[in-house]
N, C-alpha and C positions, 0 to 999 in steps of 0.2 A: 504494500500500500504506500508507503516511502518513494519507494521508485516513479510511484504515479504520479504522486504531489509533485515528486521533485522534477519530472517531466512535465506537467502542464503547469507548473512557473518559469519555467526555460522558453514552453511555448509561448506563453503568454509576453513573457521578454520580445521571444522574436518575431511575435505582430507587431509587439510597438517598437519596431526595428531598433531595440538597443544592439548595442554593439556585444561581440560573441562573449569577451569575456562576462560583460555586467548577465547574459543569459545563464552561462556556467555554473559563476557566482551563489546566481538566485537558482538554479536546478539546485547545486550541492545546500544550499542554506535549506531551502525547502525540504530536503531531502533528510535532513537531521535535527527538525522541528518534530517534538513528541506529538502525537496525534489523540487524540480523548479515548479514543480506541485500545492505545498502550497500555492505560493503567490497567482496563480489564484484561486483556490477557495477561498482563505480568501477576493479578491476583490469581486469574485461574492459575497459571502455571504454577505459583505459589501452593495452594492447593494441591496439586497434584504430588510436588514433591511432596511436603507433611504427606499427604496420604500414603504415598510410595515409601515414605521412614517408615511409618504406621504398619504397611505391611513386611517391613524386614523386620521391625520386632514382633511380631505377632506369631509372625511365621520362622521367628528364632534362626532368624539367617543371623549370620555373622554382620555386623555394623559393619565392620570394614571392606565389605565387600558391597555395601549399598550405595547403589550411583546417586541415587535422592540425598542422599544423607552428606555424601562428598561433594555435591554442586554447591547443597548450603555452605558449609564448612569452607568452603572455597572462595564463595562469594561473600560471605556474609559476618562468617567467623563464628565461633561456640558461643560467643554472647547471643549474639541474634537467633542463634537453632534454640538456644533456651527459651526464647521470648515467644519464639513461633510454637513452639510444641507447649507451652503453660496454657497458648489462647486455644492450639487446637484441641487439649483437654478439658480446656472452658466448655468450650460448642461442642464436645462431642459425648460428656458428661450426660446430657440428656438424650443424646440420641434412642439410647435402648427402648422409652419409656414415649417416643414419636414413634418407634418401627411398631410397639405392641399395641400403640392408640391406630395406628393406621390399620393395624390389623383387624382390629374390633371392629374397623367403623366399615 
């Protein structure tokens, strides 16, 4: 989606005949402007990793062998994996007690 924006600011440059570079310019600028769009997927994928930890302990794999667990770690540092997995115990606390209401209903 980047590629796009950053291509119809280029174009847009080169209707109103700015010159090649000021087009460039505005392609590559356009092109590493966050789009509203980013945050959601950076939460889903956020999500996903927690989840994908969630099931290397559950399913008593070896932590060190869990790619979810090592992108955090990587990116984020053991502080930040602490802060994510206290909220996803937060929100996931209740789940049992939504799966067996959903079931009744």
């Amino acid at each position: 989606m980047h590629d796009v924006v950053g291509r119809a600011a280029g174009g847009l440059f080169a209707l109103l005949g700015r010159p090649r570079i000021e087009r460039v310019f505005a392609q590559e600028l356009a092109r590493r402007i966050p789009l509203p769009v980013d945050a959601q997927l950076s939460a889903a994928a956020r999500g996903l990793q927690i989840a994908g930890i969630y099931v290397c302990v559950v399913g008593n794999r070896s932590l060190a062998d869990c790619a979810c667990l090592r992108d955090v770690l990587i990116l984020d540092g053991q502080e930040r994996l602490q802060q994510l997995l206290q909220g996803a115990l937060e929100n996931w606390q209740w789940l049992p007690r939504r799966m067996s209401a959903g079931i009744a209903e």
